[in-house]
C-alpha positions in Angstrom: -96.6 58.8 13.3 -98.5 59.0 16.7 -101.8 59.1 15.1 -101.0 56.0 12.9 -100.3 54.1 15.9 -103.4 55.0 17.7 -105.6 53.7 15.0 -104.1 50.4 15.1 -104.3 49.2 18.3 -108.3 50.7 18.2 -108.8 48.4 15.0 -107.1 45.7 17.3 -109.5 46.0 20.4 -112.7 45.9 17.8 -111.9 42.9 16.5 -111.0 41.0 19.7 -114.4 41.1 21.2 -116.2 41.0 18.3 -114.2 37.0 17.4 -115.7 36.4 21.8 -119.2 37.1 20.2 -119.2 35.3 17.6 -117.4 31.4 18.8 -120.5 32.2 21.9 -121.6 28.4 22.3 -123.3 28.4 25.8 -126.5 30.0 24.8 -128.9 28.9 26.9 -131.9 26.7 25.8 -135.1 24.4 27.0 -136.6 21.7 25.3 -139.8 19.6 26.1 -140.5 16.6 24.0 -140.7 13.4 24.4 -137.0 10.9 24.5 -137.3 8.8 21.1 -133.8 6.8 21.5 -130.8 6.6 23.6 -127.2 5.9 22.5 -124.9 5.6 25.5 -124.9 9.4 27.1 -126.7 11.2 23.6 -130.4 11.2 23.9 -132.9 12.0 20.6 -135.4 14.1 21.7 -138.9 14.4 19.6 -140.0 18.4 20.5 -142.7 20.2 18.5 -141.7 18.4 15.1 -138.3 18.8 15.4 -135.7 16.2 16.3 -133.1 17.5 19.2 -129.7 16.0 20.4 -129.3 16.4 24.2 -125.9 15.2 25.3 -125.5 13.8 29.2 -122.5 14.8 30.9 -121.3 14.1 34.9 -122.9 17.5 36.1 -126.3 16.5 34.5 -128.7 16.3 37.1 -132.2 14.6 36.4 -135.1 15.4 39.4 -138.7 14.7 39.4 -140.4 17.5 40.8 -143.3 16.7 43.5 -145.7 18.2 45.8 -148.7 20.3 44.6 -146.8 22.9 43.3 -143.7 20.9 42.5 -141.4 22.5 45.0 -140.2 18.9 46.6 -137.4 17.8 44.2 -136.3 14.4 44.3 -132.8 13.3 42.3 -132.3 10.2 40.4 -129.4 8.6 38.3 -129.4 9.3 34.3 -130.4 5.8 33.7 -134.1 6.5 34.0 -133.6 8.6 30.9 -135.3 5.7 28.2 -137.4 6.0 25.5 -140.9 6.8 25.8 -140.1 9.4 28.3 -141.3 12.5 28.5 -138.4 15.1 29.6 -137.9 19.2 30.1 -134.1 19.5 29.4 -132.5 22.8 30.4 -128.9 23.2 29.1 -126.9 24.8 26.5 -126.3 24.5 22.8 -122.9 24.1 22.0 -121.3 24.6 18.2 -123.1 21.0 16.9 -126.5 22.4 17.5 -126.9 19.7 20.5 -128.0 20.7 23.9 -125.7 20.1 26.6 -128.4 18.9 29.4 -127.8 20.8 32.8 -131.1 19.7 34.2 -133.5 17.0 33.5 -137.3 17.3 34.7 -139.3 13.9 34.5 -142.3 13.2 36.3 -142.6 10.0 38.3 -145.7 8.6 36.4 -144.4 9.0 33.0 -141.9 7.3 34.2 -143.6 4.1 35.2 -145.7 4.6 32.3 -142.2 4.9 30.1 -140.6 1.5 32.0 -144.0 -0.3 31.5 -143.5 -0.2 27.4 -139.9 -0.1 27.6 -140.3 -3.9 29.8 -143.3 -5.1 26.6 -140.6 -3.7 24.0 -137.8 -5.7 25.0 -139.2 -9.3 25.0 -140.9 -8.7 21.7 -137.9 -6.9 20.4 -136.2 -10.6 20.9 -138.7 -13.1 19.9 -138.7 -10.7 16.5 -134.2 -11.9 16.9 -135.4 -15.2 17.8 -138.0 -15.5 14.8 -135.7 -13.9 12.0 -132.8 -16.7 13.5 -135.1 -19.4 12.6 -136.3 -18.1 9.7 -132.6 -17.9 8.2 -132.4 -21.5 9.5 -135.4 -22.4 7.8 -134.2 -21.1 4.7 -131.0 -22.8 4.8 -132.7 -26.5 5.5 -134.9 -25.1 2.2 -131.6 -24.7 0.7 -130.2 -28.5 1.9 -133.5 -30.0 0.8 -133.6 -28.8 -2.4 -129.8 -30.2 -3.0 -131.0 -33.0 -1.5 -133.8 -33.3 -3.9 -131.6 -32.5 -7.1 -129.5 -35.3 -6.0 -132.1 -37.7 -5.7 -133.8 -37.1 -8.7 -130.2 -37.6 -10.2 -130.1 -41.4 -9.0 -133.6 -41.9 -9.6 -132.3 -41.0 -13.2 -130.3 -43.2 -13.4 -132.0 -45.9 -11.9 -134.1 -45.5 -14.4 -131.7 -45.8 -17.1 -130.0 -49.0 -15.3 -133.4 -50.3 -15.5 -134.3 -49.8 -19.0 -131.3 -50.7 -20.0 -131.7 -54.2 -17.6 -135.3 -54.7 -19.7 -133.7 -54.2 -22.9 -130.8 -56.7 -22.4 -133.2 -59.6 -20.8 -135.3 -58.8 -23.9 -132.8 -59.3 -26.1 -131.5 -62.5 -24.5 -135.1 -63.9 -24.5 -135.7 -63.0 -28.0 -132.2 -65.2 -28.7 -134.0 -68.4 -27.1 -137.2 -67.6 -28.5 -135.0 -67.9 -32.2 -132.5 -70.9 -31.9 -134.1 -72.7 -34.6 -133.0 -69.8 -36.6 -129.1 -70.4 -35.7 -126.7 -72.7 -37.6 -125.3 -75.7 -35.2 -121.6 -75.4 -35.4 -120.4 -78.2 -32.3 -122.5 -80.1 -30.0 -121.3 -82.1 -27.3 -122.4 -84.9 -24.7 -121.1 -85.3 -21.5 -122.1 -88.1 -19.1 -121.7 -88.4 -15.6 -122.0 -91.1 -13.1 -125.2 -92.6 -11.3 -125.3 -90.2 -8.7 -122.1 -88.4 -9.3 -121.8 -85.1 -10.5 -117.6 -84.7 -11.5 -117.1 -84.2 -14.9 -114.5 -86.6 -16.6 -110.7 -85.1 -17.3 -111.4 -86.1 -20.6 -115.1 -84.2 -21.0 -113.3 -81.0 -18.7 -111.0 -80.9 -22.3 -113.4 -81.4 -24.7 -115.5 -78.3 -22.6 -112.4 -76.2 -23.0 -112.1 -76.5 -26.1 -115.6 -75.9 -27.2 -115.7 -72.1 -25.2 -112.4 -71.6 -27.3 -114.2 -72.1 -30.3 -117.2 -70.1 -29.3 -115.4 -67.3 -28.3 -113.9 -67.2 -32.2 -117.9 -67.3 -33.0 -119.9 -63.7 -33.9 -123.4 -64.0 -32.5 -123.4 -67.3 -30.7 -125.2 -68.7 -28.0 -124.5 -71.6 -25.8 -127.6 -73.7 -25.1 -127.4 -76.7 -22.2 -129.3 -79.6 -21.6 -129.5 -81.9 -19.1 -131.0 -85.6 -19.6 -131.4 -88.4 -17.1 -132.1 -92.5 -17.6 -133.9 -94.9 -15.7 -131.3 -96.1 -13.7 -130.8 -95.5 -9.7 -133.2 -95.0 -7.4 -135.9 -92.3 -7.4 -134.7 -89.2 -4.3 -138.0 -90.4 -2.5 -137.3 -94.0 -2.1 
């Protein structure tokens, strides 16, 4: 019963350091590449063909080494970490695969170099914005023209019809005159008006009246007026 007992608490104090080994996350590690993006505190790093995720914290620390042998450190905030910049990150993997950054080495001329392309990126990263807003705003005034076009090509349409249809009715009403001798006479009727008057009688008003009524029972008719004058009164130029 001793024995038994023994064994299990040795089995119990293999296993315990052997789960410590095993979680281990703070491996240390160094990368040198080159910084390819930034997104808030995670920088992509581009390091002999491989892609690397370093990850900024509070205790990151980014210098520039200078002097002849680089022994003069000077410190600077995390903000000078941008694209284009060449980096040696010293830190820790964690469980990820990223590298918790520790320290960040830069050098001051990559630096400016990094900030000069970063400034020529950023104006012609928004004329590219600008250019792709008018172009959308091109297309759409595309778009209202086109309507636009459809719509007039719909009243030109039917202009044209109106105006066919316009020829074909004046056509047929000059054809009508052009055939009168061709029509039967059914009522004719004289009215006279006074030297220099222009009223029309009570009497001929009635008679008038009466002969639209009887037209309108006609099929086909036509109404033809004509106008007369004598010798009496004076001439308009006198």
């Amino acid at each position: 019963m001793y024995r038994k007992t023994i064994v299990a608490c040795l089995i119990t104090m293999f296993f315990l350091p052997a789960g410590s080994v095993f979680g281990a996350s703070d491996e240390k590690t160094e990368v040198k590449g080159m910084i390819i993006s930034r997104t808030g505190e995670t920088l992509l790093v581009s390091s002999s063909g491989r892609k690397v995720t370093v990850v900024l914290t509070d205790d990151t620390r980014t210098k520039d080494n200078k002097g002849l042998l680089g022994l003069r450190k000077e410190y600077m905030s995390n903000t000078v970490l941008i694209p284009g910049l060449k980096v040696k990150v010293e830190g820790v993997s964690d469980n990820e695969g990223r590298v918790v950054a520790k320290t960040i080495s830069v050098d001051g001329d990559d630096l400016e170099t990094a900030e000069m392309i970063q400034a020529g990126l950023n104006p012609t990263a928004g004329q590219v914005a600008a250019n792709i807003q008018a172009i959308e705003g091109n297309k759409q005034n595309i778009a209202t023209n086109q309507q636009s076009i459809a719509a007039n090509q719909q009243n030109t349409e039917a202009n044209k019809r109106q105006i066919e249809q316009n020829v074909k009715d004046i056509q047929e009403n000059t054809d009508r005159f052009y055939k009168l001798g061709e029509y039967d006479v059914k009522a004719e009727l004289n009215v006279k008006f006074k030297v220099g008057g222009s009223q029309i009688s009570p009497e001929d008003q009635k008679r008038l009246a009466q002969l639209a009524k009887d037209a309108i029972e006609q099929t086909g008719y036509i109404i033809e007026v004509r106008g007369y004058a004598d010798s009496s009164g004076k001439r308009a130029d006198e």
